[in-house]
N, CA, C and O atoms as a Tinker XYZ file with bonds, in Angstrom:
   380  protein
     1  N    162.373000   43.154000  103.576000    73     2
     2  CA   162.823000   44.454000  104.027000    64     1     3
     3  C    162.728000   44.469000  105.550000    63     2     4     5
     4  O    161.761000   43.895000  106.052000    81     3
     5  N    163.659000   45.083000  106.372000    73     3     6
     6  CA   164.022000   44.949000  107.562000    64     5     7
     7  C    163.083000   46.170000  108.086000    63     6     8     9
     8  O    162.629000   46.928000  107.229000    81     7
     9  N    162.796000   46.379000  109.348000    73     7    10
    10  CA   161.825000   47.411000  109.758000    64     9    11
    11  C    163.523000   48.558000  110.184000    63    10    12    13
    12  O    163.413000   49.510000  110.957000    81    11
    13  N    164.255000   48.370000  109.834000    73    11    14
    14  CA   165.247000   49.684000  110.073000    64    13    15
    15  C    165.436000   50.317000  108.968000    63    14    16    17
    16  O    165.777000   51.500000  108.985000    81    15
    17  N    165.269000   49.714000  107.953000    73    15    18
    18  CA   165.234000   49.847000  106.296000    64    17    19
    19  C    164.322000   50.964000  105.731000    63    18    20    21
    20  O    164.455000   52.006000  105.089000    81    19
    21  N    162.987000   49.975000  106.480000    73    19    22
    22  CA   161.756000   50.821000  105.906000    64    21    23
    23  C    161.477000   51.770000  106.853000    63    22    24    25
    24  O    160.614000   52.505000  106.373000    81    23
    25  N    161.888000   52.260000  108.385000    73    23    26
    26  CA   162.061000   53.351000  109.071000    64    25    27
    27  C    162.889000   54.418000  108.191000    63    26    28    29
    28  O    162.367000   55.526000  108.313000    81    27
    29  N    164.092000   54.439000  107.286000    73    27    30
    30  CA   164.644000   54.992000  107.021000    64    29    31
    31  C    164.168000   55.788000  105.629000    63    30    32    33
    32  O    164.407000   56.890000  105.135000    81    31
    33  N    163.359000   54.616000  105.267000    73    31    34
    34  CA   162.577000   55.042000  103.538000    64    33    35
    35  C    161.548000   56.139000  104.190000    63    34    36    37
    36  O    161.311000   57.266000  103.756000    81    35
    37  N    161.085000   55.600000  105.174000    73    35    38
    38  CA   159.590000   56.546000  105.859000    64    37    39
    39  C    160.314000   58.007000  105.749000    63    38    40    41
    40  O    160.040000   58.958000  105.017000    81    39
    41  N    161.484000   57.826000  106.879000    73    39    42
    42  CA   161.691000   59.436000  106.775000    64    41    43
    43  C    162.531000   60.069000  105.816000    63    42    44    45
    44  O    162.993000   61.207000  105.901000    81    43
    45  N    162.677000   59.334000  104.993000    73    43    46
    46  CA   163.321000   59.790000  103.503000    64    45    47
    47  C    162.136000   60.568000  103.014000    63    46    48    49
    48  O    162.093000   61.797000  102.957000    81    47
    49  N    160.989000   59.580000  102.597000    73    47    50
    50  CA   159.873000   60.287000  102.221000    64    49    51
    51  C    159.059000   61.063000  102.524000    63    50    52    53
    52  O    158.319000   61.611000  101.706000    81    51
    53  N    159.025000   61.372000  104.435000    73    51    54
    54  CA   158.198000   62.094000  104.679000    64    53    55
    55  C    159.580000   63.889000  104.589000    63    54    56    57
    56  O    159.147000   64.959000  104.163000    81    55
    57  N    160.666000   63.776000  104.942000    73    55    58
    58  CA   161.926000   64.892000  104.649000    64    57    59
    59  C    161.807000   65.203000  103.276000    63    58    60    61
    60  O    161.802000   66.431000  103.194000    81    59
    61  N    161.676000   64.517000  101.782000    73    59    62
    62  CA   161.366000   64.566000  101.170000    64    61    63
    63  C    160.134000   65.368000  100.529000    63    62    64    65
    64  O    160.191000   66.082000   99.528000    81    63
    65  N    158.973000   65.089000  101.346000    73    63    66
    66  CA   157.551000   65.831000  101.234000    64    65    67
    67  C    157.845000   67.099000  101.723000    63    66    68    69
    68  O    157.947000   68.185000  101.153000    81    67
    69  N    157.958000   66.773000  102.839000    73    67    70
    70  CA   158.341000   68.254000  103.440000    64    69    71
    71  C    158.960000   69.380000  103.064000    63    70    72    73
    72  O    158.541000   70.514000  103.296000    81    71
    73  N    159.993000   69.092000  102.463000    73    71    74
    74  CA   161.106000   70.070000  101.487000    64    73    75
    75  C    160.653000   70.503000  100.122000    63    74    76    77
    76  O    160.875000   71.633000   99.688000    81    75
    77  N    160.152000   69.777000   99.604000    73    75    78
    78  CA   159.097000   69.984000   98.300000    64    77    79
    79  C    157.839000   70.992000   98.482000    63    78    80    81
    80  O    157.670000   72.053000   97.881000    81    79
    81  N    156.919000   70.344000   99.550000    73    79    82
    82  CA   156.050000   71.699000  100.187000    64    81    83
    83  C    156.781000   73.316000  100.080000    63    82    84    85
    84  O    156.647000   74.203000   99.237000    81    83
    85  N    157.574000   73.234000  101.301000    73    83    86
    86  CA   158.351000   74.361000  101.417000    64    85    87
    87  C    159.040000   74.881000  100.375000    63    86    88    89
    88  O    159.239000   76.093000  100.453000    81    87
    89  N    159.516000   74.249000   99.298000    73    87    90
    90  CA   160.271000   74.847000   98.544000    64    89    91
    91  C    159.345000   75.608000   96.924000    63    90    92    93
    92  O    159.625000   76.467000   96.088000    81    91
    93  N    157.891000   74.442000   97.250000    73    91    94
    94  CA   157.164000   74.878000   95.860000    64    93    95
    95  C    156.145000   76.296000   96.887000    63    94    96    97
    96  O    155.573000   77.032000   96.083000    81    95
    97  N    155.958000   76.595000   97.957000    73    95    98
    98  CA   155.472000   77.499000   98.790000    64    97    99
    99  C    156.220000   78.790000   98.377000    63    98   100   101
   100  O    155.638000   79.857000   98.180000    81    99
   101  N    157.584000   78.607000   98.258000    73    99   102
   102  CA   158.164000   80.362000   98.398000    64   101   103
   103  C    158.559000   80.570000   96.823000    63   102   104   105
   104  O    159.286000   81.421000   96.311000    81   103
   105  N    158.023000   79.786000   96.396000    73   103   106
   106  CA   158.518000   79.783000   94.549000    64   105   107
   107  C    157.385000   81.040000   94.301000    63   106   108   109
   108  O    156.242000   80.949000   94.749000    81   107
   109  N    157.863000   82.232000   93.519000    73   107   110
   110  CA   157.135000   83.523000   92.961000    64   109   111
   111  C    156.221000   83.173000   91.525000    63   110   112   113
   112  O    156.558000   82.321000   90.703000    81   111
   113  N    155.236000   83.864000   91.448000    73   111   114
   114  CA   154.130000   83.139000   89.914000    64   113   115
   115  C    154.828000   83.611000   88.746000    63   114   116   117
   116  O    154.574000   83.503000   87.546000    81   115
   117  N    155.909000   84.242000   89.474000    73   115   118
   118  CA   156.417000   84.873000   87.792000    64   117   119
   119  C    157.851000   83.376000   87.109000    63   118   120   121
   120  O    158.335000   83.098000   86.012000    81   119
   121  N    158.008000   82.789000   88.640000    73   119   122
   122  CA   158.853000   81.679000   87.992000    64   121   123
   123  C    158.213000   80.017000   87.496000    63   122   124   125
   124  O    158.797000   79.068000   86.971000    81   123
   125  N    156.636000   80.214000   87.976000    73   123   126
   126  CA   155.901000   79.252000   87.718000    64   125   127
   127  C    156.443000   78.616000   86.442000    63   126   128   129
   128  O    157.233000   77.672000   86.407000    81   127
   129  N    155.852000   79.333000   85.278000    73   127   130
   130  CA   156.289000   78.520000   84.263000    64   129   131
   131  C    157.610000   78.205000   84.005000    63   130   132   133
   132  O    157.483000   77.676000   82.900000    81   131
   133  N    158.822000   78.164000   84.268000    73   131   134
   134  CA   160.086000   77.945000   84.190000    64   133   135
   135  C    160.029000   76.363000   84.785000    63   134   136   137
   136  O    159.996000   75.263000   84.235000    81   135
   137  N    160.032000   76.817000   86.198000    73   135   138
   138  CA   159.957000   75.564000   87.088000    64   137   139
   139  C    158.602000   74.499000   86.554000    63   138   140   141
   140  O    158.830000   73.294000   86.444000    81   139
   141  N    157.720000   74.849000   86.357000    73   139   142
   142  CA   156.854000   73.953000   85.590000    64   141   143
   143  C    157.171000   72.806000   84.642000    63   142   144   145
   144  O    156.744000   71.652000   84.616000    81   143
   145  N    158.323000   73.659000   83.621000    73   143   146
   146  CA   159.036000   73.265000   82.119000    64   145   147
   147  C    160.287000   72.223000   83.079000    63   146   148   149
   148  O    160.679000   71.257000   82.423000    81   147
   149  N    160.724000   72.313000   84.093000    73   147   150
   150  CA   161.506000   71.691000   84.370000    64   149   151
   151  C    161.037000   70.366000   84.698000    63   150   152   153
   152  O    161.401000   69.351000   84.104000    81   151
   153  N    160.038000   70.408000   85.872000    73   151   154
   154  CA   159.252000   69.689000   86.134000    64   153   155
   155  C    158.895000   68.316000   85.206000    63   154   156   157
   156  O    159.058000   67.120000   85.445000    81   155
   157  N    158.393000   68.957000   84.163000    73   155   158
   158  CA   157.990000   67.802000   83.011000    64   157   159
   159  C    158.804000   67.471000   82.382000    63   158   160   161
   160  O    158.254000   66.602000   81.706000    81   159
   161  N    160.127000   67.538000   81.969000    73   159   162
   162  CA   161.466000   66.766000   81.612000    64   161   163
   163  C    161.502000   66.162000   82.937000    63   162   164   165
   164  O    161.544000   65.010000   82.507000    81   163
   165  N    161.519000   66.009000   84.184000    73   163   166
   166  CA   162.083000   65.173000   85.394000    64   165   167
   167  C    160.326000   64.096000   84.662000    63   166   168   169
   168  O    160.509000   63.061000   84.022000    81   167
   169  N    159.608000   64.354000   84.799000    73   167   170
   170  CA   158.521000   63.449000   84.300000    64   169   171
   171  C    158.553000   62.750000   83.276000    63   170   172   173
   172  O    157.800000   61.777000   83.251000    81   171
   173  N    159.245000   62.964000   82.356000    73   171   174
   174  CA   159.718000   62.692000   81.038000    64   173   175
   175  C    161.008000   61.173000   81.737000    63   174   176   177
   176  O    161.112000   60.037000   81.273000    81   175
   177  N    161.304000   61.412000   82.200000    73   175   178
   178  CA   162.806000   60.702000   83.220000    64   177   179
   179  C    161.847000   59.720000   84.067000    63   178   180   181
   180  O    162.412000   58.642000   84.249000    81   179
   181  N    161.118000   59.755000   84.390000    73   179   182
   182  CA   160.127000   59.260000   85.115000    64   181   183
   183  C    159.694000   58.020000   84.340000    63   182   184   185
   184  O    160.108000   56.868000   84.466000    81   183
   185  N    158.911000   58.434000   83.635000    73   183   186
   186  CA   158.375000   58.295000   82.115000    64   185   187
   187  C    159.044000   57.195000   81.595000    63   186   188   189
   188  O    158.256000   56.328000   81.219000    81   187
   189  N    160.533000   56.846000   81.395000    73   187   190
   190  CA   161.132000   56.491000   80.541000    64   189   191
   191  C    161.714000   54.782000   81.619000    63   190   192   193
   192  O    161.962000   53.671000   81.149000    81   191
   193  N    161.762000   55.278000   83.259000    73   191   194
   194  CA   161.934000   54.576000   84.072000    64   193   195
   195  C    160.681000   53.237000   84.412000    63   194   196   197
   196  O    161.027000   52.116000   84.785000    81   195
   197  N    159.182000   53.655000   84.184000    73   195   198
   198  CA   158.112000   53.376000   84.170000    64   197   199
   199  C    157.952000   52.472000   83.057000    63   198   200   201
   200  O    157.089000   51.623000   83.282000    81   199
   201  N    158.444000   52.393000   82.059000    73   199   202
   202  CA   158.820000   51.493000   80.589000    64   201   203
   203  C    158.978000   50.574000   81.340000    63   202   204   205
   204  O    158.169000   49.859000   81.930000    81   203
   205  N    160.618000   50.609000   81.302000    73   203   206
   206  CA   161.620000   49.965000   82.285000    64   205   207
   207  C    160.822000   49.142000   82.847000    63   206   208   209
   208  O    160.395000   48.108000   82.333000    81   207
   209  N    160.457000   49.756000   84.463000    73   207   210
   210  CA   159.629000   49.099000   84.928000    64   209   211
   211  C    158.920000   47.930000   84.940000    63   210   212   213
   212  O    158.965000   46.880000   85.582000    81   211
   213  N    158.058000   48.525000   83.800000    73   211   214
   214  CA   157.097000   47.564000   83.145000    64   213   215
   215  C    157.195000   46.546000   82.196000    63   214   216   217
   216  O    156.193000   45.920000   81.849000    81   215
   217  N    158.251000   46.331000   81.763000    73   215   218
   218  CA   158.905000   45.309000   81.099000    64   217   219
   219  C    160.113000   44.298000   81.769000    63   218   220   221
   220  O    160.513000   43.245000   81.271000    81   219
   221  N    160.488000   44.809000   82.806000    73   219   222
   222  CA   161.159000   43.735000   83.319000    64   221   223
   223  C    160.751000   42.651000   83.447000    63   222   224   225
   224  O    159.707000   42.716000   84.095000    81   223
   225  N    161.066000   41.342000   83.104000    73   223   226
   226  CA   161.540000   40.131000   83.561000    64   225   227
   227  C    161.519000   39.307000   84.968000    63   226   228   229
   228  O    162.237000   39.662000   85.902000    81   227
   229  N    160.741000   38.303000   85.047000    73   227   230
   230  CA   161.242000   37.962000   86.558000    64   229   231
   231  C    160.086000   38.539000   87.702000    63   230   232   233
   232  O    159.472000   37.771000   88.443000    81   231
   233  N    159.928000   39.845000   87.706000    73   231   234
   234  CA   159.473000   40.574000   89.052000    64   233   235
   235  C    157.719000   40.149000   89.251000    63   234   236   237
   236  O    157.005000   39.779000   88.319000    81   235
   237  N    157.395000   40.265000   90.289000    73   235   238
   238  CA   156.444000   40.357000   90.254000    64   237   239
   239  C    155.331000   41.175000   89.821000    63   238   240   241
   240  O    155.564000   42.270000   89.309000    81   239
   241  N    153.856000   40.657000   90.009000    73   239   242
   242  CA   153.054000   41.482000   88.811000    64   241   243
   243  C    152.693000   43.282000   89.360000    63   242   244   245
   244  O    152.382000   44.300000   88.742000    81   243
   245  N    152.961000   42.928000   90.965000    73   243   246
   246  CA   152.413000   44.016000   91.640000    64   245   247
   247  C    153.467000   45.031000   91.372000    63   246   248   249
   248  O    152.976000   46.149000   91.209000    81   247
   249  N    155.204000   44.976000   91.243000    73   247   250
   250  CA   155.757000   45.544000   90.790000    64   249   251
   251  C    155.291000   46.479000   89.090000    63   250   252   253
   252  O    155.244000   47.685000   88.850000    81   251
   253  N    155.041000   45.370000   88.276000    73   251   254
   254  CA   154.627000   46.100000   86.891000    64   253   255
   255  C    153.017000   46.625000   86.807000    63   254   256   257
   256  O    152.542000   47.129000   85.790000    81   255
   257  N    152.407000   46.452000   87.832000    73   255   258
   258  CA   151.220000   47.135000   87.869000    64   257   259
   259  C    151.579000   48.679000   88.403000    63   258   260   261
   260  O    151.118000   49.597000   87.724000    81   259
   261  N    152.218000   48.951000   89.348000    73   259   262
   262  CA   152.656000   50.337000   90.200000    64   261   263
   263  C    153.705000   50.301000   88.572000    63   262   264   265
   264  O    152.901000   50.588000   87.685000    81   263
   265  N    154.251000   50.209000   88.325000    73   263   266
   266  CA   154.919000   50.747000   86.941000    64   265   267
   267  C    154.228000   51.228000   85.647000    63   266   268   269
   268  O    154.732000   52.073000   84.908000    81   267
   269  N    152.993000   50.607000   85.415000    73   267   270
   270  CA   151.857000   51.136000   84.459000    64   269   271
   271  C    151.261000   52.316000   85.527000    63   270   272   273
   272  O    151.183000   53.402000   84.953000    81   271
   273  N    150.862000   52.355000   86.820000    73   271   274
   274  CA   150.585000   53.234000   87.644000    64   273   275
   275  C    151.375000   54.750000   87.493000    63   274   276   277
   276  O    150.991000   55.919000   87.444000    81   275
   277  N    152.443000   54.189000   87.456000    73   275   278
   278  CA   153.437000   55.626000   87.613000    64   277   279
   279  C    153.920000   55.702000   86.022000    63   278   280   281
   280  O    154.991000   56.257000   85.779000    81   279
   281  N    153.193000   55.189000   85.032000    73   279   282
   282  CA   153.468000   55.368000   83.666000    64   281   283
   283  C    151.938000   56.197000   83.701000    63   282   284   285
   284  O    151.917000   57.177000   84.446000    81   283
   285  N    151.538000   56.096000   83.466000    73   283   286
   286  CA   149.987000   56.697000   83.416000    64   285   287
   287  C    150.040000   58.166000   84.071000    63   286   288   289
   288  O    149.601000   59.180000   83.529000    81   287
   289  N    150.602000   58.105000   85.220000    73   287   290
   290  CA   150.245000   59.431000   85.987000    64   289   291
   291  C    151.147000   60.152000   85.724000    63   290   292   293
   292  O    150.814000   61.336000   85.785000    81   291
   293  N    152.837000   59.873000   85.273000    73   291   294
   294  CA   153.821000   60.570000   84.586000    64   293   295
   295  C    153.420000   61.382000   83.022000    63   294   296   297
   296  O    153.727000   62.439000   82.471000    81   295
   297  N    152.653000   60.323000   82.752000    73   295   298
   298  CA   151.952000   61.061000   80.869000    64   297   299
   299  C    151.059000   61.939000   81.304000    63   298   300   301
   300  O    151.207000   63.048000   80.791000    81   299
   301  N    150.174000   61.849000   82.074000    73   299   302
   302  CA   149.193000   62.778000   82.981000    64   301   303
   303  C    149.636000   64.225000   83.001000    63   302   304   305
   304  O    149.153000   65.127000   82.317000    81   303
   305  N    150.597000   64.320000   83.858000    73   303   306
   306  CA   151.728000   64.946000   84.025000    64   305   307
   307  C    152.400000   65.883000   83.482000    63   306   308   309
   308  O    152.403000   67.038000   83.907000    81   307
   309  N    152.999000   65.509000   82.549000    73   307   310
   310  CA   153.366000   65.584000   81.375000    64   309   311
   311  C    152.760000   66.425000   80.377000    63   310   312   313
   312  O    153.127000   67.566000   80.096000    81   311
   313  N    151.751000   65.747000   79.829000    73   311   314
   314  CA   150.896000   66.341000   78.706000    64   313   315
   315  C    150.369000   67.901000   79.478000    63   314   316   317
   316  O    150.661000   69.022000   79.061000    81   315
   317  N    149.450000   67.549000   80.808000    73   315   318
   318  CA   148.863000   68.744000   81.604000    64   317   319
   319  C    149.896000   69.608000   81.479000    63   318   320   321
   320  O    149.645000   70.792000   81.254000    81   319
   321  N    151.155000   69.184000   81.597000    73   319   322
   322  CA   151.902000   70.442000   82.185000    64   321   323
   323  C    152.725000   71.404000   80.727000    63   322   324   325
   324  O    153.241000   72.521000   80.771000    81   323
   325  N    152.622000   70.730000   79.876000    73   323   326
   326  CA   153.224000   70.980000   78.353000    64   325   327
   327  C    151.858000   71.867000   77.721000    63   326   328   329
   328  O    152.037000   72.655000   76.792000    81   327
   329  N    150.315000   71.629000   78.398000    73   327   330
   330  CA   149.162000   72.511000   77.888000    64   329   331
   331  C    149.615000   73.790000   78.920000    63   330   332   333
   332  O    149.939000   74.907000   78.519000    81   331
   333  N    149.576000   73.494000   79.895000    73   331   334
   334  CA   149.499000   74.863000   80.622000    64   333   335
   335  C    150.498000   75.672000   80.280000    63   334   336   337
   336  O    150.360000   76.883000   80.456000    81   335
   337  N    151.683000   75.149000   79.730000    73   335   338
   338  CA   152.987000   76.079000   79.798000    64   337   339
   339  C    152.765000   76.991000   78.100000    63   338   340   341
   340  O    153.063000   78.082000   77.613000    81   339
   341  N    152.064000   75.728000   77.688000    73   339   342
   342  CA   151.612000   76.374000   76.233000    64   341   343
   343  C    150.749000   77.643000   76.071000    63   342   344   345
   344  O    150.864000   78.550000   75.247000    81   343
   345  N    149.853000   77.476000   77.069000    73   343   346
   346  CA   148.914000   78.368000   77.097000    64   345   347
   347  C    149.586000   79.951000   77.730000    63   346   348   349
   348  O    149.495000   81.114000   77.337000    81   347
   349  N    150.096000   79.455000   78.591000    73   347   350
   350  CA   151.000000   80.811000   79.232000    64   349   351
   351  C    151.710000   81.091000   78.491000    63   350   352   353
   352  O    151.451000   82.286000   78.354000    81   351
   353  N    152.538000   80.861000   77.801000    73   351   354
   354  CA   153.376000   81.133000   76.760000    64   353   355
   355  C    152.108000   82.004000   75.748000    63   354   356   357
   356  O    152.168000   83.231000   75.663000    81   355
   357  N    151.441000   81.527000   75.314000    73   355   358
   358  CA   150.544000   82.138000   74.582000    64   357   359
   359  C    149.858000   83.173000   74.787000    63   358   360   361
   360  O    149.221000   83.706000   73.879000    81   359
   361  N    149.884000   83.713000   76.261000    73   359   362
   362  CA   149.664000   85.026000   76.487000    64   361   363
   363  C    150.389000   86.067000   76.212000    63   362   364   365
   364  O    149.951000   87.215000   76.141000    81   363
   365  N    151.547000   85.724000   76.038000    73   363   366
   366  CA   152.707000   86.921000   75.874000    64   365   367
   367  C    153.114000   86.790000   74.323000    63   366   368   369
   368  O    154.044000   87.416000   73.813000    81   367
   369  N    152.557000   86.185000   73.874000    73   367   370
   370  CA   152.438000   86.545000   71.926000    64   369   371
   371  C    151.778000   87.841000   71.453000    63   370   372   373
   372  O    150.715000   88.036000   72.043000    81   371
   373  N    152.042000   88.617000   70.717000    73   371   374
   374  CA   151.962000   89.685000   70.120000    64   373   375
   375  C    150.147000   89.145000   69.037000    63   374   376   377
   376  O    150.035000   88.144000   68.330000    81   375
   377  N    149.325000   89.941000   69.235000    73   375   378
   378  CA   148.153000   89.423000   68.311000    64   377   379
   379  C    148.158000   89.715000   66.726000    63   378   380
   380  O    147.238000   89.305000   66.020000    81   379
């Protein structure tokens, strides 16, 4: 990788961070759980890429280690965010 390459990934990722901050900042608690539920289908996508990942052929090991990495923390993810939405949901049930 060329250092103009990885200049360009840097500020991909740090424009990236940045916009995510700002955008999960002005999000209202009443749309929390919506955006939450979305959230964990893109994790789910994640999830399914992280397989992938981890079964390729060929690559090196440090590649399929960061792929069990980002398989692990996607299920993390995932599950946490499918309890919490459960639970909120479960407040607005009739007793």
């Amino acid at each position: 990788m060329s250092a103009d390459s990885f200049i360009v990934l840097l500020y991909i990722l740090i424009l990236a961070s940045y916009l995510g901050f700002e955008l999960i900042n002005k999000v209202p608690p009443t749309l929390h759980t919506p955006l939450m539920s979305g959230s964990n289908a893109i994790s789910g996508i994640t999830i399914v890429g992280a397989i992938i990942a981890c079964n390729e052929l060929g690559y090196l090991s440090m590649s399929k280690w960061l792929g069990m990495a980002a398989l692990i923390l996607a299920t993390i993810n995932v599950v946490g965010g499918y309890a919490v939405t459960d639970r909120m949901l479960k407040m607005f049930k009739k007793k």
